[in-house]
C-alpha positions in Angstrom: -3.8 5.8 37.2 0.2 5.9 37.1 2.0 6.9 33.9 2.6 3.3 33.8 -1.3 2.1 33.5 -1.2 4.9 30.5 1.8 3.2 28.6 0.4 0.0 28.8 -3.1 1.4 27.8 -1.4 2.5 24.5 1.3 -0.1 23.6 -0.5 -0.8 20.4 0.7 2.1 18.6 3.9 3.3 20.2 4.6 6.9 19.7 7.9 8.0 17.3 8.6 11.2 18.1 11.4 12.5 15.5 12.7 16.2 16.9 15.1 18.2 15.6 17.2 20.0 18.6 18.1 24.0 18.3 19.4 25.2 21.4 19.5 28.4 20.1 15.4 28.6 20.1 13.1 29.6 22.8 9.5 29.4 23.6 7.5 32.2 24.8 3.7 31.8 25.0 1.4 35.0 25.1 -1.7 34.0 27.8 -3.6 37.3 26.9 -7.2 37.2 26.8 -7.3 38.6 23.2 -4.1 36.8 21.9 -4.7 36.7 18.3 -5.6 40.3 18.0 -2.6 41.3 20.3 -0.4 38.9 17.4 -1.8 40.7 14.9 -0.6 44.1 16.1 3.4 42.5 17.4 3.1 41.4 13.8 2.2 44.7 12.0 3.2 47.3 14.5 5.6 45.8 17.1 3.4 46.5 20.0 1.2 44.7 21.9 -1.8 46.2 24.4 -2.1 46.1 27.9 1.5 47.2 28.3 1.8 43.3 28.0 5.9 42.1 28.8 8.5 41.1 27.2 8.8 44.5 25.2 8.1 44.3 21.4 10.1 46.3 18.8 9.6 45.9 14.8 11.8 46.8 11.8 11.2 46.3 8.5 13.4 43.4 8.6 12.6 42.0 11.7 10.5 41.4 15.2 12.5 41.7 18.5 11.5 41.1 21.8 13.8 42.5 24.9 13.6 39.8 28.0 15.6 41.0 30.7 17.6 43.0 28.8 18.3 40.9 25.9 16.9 41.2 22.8 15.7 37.9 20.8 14.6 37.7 17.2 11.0 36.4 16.1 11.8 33.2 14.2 8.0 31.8 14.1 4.2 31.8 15.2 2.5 28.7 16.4 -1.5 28.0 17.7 -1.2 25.4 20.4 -3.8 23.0 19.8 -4.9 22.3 23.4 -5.3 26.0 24.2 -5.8 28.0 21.4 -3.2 30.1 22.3 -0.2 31.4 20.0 3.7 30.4 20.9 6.3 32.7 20.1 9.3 31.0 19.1 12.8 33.3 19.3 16.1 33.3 18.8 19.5 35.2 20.1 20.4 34.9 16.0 18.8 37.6 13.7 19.0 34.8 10.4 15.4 34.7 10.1 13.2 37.5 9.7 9.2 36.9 10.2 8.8 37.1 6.2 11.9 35.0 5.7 10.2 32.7 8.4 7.0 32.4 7.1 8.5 31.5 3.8 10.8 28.7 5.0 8.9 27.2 7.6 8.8 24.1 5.6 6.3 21.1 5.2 4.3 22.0 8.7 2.6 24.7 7.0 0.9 24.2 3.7 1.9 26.1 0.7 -1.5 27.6 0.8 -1.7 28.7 4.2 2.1 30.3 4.0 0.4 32.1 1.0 -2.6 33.2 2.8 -0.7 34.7 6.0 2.0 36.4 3.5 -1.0 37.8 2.0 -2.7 38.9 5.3 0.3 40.7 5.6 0.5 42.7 2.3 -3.3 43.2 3.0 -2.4 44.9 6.0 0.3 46.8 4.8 -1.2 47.9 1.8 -4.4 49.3 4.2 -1.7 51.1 6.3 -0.2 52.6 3.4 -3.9 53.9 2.3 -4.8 55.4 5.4 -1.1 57.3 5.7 -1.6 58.9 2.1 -5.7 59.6 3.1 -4.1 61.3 6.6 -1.7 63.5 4.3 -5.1 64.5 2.7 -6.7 65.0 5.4 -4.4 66.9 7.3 -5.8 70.0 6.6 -9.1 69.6 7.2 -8.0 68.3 10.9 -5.9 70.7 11.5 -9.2 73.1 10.6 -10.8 71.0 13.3 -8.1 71.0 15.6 -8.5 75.2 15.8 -11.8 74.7 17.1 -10.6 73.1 20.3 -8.3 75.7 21.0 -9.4 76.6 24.3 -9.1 73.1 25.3 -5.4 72.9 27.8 -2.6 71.2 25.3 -2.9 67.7 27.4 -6.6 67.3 26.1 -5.9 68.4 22.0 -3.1 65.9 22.4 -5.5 63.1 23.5 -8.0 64.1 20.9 -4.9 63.7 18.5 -4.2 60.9 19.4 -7.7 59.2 19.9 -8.6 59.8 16.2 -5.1 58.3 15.1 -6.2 55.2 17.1 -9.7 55.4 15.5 -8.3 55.4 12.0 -5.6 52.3 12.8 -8.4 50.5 14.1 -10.6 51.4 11.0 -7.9 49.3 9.0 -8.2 46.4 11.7 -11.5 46.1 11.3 -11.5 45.8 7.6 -9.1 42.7 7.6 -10.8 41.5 10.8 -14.0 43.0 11.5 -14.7 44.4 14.6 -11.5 44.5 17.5 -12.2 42.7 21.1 -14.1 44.8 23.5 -17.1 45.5 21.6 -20.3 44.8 22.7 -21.3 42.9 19.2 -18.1 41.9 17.1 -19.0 41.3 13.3 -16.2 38.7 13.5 -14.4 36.1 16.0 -11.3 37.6 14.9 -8.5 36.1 17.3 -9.7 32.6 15.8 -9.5 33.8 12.3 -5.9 35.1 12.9 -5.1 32.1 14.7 -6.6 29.2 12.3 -4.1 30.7 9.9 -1.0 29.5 12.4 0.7 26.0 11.9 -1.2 24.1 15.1 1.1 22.5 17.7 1.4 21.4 21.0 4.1 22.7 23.9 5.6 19.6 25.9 7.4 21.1 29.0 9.6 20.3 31.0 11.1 17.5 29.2 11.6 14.6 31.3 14.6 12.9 29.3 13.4 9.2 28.2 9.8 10.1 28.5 9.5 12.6 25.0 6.9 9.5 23.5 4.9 9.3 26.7 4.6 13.3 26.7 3.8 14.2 23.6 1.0 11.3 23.0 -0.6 12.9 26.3 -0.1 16.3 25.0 -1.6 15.8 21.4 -4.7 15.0 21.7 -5.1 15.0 25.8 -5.2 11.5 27.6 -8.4 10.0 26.7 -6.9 10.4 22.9 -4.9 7.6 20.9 -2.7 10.9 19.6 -1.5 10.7 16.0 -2.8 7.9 14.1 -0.1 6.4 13.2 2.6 7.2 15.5 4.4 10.0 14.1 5.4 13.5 15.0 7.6 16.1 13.9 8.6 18.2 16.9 11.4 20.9 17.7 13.9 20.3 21.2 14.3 24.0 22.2 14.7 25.8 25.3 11.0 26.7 27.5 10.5 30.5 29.1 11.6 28.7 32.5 14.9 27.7 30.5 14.1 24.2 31.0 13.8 21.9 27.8 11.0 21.5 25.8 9.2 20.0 22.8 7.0 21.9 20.1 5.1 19.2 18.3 4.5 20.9 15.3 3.3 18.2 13.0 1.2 14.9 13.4 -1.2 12.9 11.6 -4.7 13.3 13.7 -6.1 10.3 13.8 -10.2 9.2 12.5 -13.0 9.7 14.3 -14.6 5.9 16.0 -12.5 3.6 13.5 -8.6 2.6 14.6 -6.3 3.0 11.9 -4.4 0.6 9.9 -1.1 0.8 11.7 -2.8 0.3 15.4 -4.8 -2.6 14.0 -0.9 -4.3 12.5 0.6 -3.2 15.6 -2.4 -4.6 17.8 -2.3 -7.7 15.9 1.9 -8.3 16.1 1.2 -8.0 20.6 -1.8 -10.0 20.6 -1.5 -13.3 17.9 2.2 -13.7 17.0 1.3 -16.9 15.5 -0.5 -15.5 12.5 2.7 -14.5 11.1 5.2 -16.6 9.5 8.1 -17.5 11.7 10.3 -16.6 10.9 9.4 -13.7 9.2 11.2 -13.3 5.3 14.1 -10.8 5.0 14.4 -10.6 0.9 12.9 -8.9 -2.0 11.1 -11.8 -4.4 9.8 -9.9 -7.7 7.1 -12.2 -9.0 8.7 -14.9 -11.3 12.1 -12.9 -11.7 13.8 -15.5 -10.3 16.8 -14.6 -8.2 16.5 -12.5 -4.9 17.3 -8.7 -5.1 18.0 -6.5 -2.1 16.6 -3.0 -0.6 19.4 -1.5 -2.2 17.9 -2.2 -5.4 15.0 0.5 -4.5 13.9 4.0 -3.6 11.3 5.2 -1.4 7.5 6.5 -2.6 6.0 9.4 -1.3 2.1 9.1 -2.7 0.8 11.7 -0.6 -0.9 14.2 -3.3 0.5 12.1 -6.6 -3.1 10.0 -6.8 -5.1 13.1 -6.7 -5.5 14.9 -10.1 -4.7 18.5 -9.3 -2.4 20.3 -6.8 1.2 21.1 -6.1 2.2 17.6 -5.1 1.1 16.4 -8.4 2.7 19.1 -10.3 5.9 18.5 -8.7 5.5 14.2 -9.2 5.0 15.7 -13.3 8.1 17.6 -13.6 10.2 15.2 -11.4 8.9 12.2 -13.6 9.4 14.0 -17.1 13.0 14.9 -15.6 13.4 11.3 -14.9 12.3 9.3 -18.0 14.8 12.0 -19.9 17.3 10.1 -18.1 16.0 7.1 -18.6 16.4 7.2 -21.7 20.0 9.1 -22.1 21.2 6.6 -19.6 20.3 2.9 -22.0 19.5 4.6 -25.2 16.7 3.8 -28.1 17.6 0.2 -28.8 18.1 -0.8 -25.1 14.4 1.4 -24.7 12.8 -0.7 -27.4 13.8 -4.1 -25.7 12.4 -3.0 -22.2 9.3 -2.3 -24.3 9.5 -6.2 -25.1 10.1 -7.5 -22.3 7.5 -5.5 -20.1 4.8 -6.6 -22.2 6.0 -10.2 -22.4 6.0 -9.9 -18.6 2.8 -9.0 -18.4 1.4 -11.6 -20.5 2.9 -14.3 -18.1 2.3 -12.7 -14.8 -0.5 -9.6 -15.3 -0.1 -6.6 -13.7 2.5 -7.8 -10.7 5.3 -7.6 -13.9 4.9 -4.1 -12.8 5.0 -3.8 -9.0 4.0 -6.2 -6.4 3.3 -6.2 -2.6 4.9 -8.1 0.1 2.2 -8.7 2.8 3.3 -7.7 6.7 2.2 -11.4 7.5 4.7 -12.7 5.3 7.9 -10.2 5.5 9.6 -8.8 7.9 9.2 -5.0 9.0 12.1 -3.9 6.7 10.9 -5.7 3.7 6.9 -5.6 3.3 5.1 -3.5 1.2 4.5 -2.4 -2.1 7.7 -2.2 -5.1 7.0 -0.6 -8.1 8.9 -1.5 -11.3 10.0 1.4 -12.4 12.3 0.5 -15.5 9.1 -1.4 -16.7 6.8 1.2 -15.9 9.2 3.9 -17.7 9.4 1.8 -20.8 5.7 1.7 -21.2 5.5 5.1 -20.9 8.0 5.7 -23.4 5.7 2.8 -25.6 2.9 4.9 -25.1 4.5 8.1 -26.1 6.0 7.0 -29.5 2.8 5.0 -30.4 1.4 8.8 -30.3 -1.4 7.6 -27.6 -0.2 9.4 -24.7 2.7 12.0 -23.9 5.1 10.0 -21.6 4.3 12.0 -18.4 1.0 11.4 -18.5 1.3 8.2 -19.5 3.4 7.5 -16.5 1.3 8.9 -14.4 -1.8 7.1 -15.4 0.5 3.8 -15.3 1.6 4.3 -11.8 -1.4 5.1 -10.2 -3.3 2.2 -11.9 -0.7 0.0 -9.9 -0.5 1.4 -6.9 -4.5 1.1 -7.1 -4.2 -2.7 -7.8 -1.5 -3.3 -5.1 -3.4 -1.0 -2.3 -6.2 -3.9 -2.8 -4.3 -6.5 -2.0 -3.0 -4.2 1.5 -6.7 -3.7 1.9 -7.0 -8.0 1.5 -4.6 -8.1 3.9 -6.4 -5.4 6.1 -9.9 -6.9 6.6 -7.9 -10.3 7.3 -6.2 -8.8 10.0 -9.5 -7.7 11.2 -11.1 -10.6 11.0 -7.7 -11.8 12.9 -8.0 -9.6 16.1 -11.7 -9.9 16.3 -11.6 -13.8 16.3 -8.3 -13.9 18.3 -7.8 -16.8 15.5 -5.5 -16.5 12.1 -6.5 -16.8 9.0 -4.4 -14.8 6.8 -2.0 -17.9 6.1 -4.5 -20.2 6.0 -6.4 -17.9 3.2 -3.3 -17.5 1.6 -2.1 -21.0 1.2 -5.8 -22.5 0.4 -7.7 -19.7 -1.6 -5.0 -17.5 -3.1 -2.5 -20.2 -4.0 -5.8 -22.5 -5.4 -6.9 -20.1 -7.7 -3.3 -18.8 -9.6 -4.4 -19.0 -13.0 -7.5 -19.7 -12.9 -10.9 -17.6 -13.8 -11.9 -17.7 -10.2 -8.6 -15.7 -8.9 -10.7 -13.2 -7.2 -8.2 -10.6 -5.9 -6.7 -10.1 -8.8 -9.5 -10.0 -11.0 -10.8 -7.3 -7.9 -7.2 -6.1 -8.0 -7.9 -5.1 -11.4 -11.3 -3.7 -11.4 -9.9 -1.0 -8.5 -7.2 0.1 -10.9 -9.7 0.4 -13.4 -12.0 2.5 -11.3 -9.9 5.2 -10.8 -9.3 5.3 -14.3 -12.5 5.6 -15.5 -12.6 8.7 -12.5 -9.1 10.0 -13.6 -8.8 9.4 -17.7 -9.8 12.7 -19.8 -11.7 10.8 -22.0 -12.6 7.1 -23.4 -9.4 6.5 -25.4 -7.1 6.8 -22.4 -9.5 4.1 -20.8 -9.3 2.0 -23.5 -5.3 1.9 -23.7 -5.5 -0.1 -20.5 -7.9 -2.5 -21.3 -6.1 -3.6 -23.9 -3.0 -3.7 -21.6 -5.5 -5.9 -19.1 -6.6 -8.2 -21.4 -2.7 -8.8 -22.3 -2.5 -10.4 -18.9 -3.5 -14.0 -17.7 -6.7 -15.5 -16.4 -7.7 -13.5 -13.1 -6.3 -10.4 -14.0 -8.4 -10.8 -17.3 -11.5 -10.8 -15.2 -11.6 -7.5 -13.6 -15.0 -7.1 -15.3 -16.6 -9.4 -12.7 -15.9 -6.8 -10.0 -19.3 -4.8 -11.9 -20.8 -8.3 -10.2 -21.6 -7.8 -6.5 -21.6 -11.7 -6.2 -18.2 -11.6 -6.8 -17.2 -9.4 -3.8 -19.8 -11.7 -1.8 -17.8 -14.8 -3.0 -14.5 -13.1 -2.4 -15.5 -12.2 1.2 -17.2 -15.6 1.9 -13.7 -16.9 0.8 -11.5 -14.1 3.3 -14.3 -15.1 6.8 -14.0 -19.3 5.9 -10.7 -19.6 4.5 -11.6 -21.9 1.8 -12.3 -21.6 -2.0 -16.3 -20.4 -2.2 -18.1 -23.0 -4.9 -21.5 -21.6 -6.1 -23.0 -24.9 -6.4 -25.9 -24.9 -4.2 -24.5 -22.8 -1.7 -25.3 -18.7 -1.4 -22.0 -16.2 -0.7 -22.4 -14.8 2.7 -23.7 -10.3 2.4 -20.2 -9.5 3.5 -19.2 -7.5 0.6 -18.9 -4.3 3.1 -15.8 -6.2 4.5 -14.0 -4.8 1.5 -16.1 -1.9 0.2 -16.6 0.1 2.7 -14.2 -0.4 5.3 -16.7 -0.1 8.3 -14.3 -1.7 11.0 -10.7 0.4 9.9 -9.2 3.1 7.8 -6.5 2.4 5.8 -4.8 5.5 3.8 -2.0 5.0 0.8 0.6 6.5 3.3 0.3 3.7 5.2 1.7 1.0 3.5 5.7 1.3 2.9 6.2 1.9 -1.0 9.4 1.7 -3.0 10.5 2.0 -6.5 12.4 -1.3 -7.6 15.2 -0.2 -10.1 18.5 1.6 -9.3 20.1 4.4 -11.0 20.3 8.2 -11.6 16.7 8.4 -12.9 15.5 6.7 -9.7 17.6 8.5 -7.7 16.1 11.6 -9.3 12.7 10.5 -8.0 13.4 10.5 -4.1 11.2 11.6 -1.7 11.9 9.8 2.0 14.9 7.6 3.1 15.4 4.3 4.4 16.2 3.8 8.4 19.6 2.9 7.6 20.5 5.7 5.2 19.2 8.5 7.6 21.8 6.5 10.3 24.6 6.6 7.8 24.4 10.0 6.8 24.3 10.9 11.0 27.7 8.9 11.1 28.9 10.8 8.2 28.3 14.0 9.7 30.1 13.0 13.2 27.2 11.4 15.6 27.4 9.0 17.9 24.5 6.3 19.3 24.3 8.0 22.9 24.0 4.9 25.3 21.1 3.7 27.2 17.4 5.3 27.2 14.0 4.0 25.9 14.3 5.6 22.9 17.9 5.9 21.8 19.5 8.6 20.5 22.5 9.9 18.0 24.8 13.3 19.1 27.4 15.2 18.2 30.2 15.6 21.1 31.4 18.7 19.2 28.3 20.9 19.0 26.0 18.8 22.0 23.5 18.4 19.3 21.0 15.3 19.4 18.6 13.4 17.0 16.7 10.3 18.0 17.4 7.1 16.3 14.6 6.7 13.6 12.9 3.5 14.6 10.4 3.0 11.7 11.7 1.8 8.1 11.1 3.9 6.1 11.1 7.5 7.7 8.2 9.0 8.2 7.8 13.0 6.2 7.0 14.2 9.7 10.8 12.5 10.8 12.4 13.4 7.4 11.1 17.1 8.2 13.3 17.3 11.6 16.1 15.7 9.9 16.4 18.4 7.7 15.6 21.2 10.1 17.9 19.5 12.2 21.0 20.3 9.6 19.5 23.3 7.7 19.4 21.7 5.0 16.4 21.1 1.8 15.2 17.6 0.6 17.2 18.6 -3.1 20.1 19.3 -0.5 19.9 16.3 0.7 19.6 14.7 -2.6 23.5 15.5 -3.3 24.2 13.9 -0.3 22.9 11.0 -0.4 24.9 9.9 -3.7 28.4 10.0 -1.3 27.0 7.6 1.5 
């Protein structure tokens, strides 16, 4: 089959490789049987066995290497994922240390699994330090020994010597690790313990320039795979042992076992029926009954990755950003101008339910720039703030309750949209629009509005699995039963005739009237998502409202701001190529063009590698563009 065939085979969900270039960096991979164990000791001791080459050396400040006469620094470790073998990635620059290394790899490695090799180390170091004090002790008693092999010629004491230093070294090793390689009956697989604690990537060399994509979707995964699941990787441009170009994949999003995700199935669905979607496609932001259209430069990228879940360091970060941002708020428009948001929030709610406080555009509808979900964020601050004074809830929490309620309610109508577009690629027939225009549009208002009323009773379920105790619950019924007909009705989702009716309404495109007639058992279409997987990260979600406290709350940016801020700094659009790129003539440097709105962590996380530079860094930045 020619690379060709394998393109085509995967145009439904074409690659985006964002890399960040250091020409500085180079690639070494140790092929040793025992590679972990042999890490563990270049780690710890600067050596490796077997005599293995390039030559090791360790400081306390640093890991060199000497290849053909040079000597490189040790800038990170990396498991490839196809071999289970570690990379060694070097420099000619001594700016990073390994511990400076392991602290700043960034967003690749989890905070936790930085923490756990940091503490391998101190574990290690700490043993070491133990067995040098014990070998003071024991000096004497050896040296006791020692005169007992007296009439043994010097070269055989000194191997004796030596042996039992070995023998003690390894006694640390095999504390941490359990037994080393070579034994007959290890207690422990410990090259694969050392290594699951390395950042995973995959090695794509030589580069073949316009062909990165192809590459690294054969690479991650191998070819029978569809690579990340939606798309993305993060991946380092850096000079291979041959001194040819290469890529180091570091991050990607591995994709779910037997079920296509929700961007192949929208990307499958844009090649293979362009005529269930609107032509032409909108290119405006329409807040439900705000009348007037607003632009993208009215809002700010969500990250929700972490924020729905109720413990960890994403949501402890979301806590202190938010609390940092409703301060500002409320500096920024004052009491009074607070108390009138307070009005007019909950006003808007009784006309329009809970789409006064976010709303989503559906990908059938808008344009690739402008679908998703928007979250009002002056409205949901000014609840929060409601909340707070009332003496119901502190404003952080509130917010946070407030938020994820929403997002809850608008991920239902992606997942609406979802097991359409299923039903869409499966029939080869669309019926999004048609369900739109006929059921949606028939119901507004009415008792009968189904998805919102199902809308509602998702938002209310993670509640009731997220609220510390009934009074929290019962804030936000009363906000529900503020809102209109529909919304009003989330109850009827406890009703599993009401998900059958729902569904009977999504496969027939028509309003579903009991009378006589029986639903259709279809309620897994929605329930259980047999067919797809659909994940929050997937759908493109923005804060609607400008200002410092929404500025305060950035996480990713737009396609066009990341372009802007590459102009800024100097770079160029490099002409022609599949997948065009931006450089600098100064320093040669290169970034690819970013060709998914908005930019991907995984793309964000080269961007910044790619100018040494943090996201709060960035932050300052941004302001001036």
């Amino acid at each position: 089959m020619s690379s060709d065939d394998q393109v085509d085979r995967r145009y439904h969900l074409e690659p985006n490789v964002g890399w960040s270039e250091e020409l500085d960096l180079i690639a070494i991979e140790i092929q040793q049987e025992h590679a972990g164990y042999d890490l563990l000791r270049l780690i710890h001791t600067g050596s490796v066995r077997h005599g293995a080459e390039p030559t090791f050396s360790s400081s306390r400040t640093s890991t060199t290497l000497t290849l053909s006469g040079k000597v490189l620094f040790l800038r990170g470790i990396y498991r490839l994922e196809s071999r289970d073998l570690p990379l060694i990635v070097v420099s000619e620059s001594s700016d990073k240390s390994w511990d400076k290394a392991i602290r700043d790899t960034g967003d690749d490695i989890p905070r936790a699994l930085k923490d756990q090799v940091s503490k391998t180390v101190r574990e290690y170091q700490e043993k070491l330090r133990e067995w040098r004090e014990d070998e003071k002790r024991e000096e004497d008693s050896w040296a006791q020994r020692l005169k007992s092999l007296e009439q043994l010629p010097a070269e055989e004491r000194e191997k004796i010597e030596k042996g039992h230093k070995a023998y003690k070294r390894m006694e640390v090793l095999q504390q941490l690790f359990g037994d080393p390689p070579g034994r007959k009956e290890p207690r422990f697989d410990d090259d694969k313990k050392l290594l699951e604690m390395l950042s995973p990537a995959e090695w794509v060399s030589p580069l073949i320039e316009g062909e990165e994509a192809f590459q690294v979707q054969e690479a991650v995964g191998g070819p029978g795979s569809t690579g990340s699941r939606d798309g993305e990787y993060e991946a380092l441009r850096m000079k291979g042992v041959d001194g040819k170009p290469g890529l180091l994949v570091r991050s990607w999003t591995p994709p779910n076992d037997g079920v296509a995700s929700f961007p192949e199935l929208k990307a499958a669905l844009e090649a293979e029926l362009p005529s269930a979607f609107r032509k032409p496609r909108s290119a405006t932001l329409r807040p439900p009954k705000r009348g007037g259209v607003v632009t993208l430069d009215d809002t700010t990228f969500v990250d929700l990755d972490g924020i729905e879940e109720q413990g960890g360091q994403a949501l402890e970060i979301f806590l202190e950003d938010s609390g940092q941002a409703l301060e500002i708020f409320l500096e920024d428009i004052g009491r009074e101008e607070m108390d009138e948001q307070i009005k007019k929030a909950r006003e808007a709610i009784k006309k329009t339910g809970t789409e006064a406080l976010g709303w989503y555009q559906p990908f059938h509808i808008w344009d690739e720039e402008h679908w998703g979900i928007y979250l009002h964020l002056d409205r949901l601050m000014a609840l929060a703030w409601d909340m707070h004074w009332s003496g119901r809830l502190h404003c952080q929490r509130a917010l946070y309750l407030l938020i994820n309620q929403l997002v809850q309610h608008e991920l239902f109508h992606a997942k609406t949209e979802a097991a359409l577009t299923w039903l869409e690629l499966g029939a080869l027939k669309k019926k999004y629009l048609k369900y739109k225009n006929d059921v949606y549009e028939n119901a507004r208002g009415k008792e009968f509005w189904r998805e919102e009323a199902l809308a509602n009773w998702e938002a209310m379920l993670w509640l009731k699995e997220n609220c510390k105790n009934r009074e929290e619950i019962r804030i936000f019924e009363m906000l529900f039963e503020l809102s209109p007909p529909g919304y009003s009705n989330w109850e009827d989702g406890d009703d599993v005739w009401t998900w059958r009716s729902f569904s009977t309404e999504l496969v027939e495109g028509v309003p579903f009237d009991s009378d006589g007639k029986r639903p259709l058992p279809l309620e897994g279409l929605l329930r259980q998502m047999a067919g797809f997987e659909l994940r929050p990260e997937d759908i493109p979600t923005r804060w609607f409202g400008k200002g410092s406290h929404a500025d305060h709350l950035f996480r990713v940016p737009a396609r066009k701001e990341m372009i802007r801020f590459l102009k800024r700094r100097g770079y160029e659009l490099e002409p022609g190529g599949k997948h065009p790129k931006m450089c600098h003539k100064g320093s040669g440097k290169c970034f690819p063009v970013p060709r998914k709105d908005p930019v991907s962590r995984n793309v964000f996380g080269s961007f910044l590698t790619h100018f040494g530079i943090d996201k709060n860094e960035y932050k300052k930045q941004r302001l001036t563009l």
